[in-house]
C-alpha positions as CSV (number, residue, x, y, z in Angstrom):
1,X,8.4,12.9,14.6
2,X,8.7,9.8,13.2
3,X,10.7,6.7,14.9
4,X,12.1,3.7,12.8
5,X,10.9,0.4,14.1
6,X,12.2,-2.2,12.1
7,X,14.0,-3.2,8.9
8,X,12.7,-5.6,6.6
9,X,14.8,-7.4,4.3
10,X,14.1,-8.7,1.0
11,X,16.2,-9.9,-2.3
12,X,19.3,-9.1,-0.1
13,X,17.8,-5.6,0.3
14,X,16.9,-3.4,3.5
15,X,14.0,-1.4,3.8
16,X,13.4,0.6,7.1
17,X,9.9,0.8,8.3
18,X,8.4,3.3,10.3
19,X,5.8,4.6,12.7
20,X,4.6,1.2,13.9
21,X,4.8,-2.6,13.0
22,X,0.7,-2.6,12.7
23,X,0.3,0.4,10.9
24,X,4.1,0.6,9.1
25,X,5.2,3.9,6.9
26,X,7.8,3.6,4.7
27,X,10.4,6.7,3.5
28,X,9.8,6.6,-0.3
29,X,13.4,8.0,-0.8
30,X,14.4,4.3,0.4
31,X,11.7,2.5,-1.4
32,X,13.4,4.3,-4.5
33,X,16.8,2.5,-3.7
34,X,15.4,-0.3,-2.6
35,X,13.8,-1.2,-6.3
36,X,16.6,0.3,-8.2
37,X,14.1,3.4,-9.3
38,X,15.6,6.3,-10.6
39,X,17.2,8.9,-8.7
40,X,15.7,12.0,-8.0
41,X,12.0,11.0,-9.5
42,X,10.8,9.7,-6.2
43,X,7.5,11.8,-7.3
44,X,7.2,9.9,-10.4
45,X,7.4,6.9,-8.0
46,X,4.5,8.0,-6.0
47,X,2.4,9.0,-8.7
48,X,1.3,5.5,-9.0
49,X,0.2,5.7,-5.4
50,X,-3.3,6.2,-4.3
51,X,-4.0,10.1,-2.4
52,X,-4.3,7.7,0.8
53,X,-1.7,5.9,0.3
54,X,1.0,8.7,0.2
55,X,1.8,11.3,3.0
56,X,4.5,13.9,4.1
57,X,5.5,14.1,7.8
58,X,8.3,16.0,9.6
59,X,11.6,14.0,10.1
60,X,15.1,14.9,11.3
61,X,17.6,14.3,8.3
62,X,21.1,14.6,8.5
63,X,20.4,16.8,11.6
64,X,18.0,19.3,9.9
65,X,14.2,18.6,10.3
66,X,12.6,17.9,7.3
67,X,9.3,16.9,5.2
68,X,9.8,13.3,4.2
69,X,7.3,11.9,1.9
70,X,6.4,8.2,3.0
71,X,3.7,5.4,2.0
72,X,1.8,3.2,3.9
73,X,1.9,-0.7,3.3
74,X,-0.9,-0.4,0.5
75,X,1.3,2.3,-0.9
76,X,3.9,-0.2,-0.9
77,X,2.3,-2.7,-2.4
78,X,1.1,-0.2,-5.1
79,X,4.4,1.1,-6.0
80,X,6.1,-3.0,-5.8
81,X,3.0,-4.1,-8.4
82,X,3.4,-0.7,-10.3
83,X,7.4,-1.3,-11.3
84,X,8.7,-3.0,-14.1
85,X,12.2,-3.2,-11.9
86,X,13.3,-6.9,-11.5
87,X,13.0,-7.1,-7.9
88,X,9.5,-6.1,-8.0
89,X,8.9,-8.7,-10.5
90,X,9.9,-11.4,-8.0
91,X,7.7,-9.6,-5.5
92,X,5.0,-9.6,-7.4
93,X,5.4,-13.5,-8.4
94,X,5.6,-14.1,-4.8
95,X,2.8,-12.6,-3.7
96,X,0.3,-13.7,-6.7
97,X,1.9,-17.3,-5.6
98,X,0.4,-16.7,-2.2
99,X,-3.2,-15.3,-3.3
100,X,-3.1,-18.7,-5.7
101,X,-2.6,-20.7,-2.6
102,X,-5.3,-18.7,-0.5
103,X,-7.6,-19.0,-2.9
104,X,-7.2,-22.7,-2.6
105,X,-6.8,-23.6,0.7
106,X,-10.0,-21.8,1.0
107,X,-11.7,-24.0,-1.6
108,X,-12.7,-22.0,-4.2
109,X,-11.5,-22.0,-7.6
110,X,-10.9,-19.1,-9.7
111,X,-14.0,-17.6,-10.7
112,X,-15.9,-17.8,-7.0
113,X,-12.8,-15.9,-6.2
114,X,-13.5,-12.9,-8.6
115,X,-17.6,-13.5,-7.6
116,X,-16.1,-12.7,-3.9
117,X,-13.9,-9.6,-5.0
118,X,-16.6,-8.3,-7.4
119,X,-19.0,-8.8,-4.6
120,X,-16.3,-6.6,-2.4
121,X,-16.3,-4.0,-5.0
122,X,-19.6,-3.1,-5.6
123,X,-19.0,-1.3,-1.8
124,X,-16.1,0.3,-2.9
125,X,-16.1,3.8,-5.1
126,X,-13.5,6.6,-5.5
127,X,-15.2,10.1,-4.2
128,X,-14.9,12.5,-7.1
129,X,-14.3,15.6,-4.9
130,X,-11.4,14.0,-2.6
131,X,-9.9,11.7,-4.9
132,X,-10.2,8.9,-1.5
133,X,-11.3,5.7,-1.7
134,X,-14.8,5.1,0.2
135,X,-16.9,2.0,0.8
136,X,-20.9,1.8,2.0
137,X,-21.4,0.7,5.4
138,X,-24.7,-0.3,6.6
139,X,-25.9,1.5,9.9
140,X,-28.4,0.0,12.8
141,X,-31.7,1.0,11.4
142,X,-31.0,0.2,7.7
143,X,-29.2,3.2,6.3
144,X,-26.1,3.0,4.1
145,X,-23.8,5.6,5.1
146,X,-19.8,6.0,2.8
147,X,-17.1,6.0,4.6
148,X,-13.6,6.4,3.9
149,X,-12.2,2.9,3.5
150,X,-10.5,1.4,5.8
151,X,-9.2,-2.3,5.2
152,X,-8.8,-3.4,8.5
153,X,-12.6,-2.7,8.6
């Protein structure tokens, strides 16, 4: 089953987060309400989210256990960039605010930023089968191998 473990809190708003603080879940049912989405279209909701990025697991609701469709933080994210809702507008502002000030505490100005992420991107590919993201890894003795992605990589 799945355990809350915190509650963050944003534009006066509460969003419970689950699972675990380094690997945090989020019910999508609350990320609805959290953004103002509509009721009852949570799918349409996730529909912007990547097959990785989307899962259902079993919960116990109002007493009764039930399949609860959650996102991880990149699904998150997706959804937040995804909305035209005015509290995902000041997310977004925020967090392209931070990437500017990233970018330029690293040094670099805009386009050896983009070099860097094209670079990134040319390991990166979408498998046409699964529909998950994959990126080439090179193994010890030269091969390149594709692996599902995994950012903390």
């Amino acid at each position: 089953m799945v355990e809350k473990v915190g509650v963050i809190s944003f534009g006066n708003r509460l969003l419970n987060v689950y699972s675990s603080l380094d690997s945090p879940l989020f019910m999508a049912s609350e990320i609805s309400s959290m953004i103002d989405y509509s009721r009852g279209n949570v799918w349409g909701m996730l529909s912007v989210c990547e097959d990785d990025e989307k899962l259902n697991l079993p919960m116990v609701v109002a007493g009764q256990k039930r399949n609860v469709s959650f996102v991880n933080e990149n699904g998150l994210y997706n959804v937040l960039s995804e909305s035209r809702k005015p509290l995902a507008r000041k997310w977004r502002r925020i967090i392209h605010d931070e990437l500017i000030n990233l970018r330029k505490s690293r040094g670099k100005n805009v386009v050896e930023q983009f070099e860097d992420w094209d670079h990134e991107l040319d390991n990166l590919f979408i498998d046409p089968d699964t529909g998950i993201m994959m990126q080439s890894v090179t193994v010890p003795g030269g091969d390149v191998i594709q692996i599902p992605y995994n950012e903390e990589q």
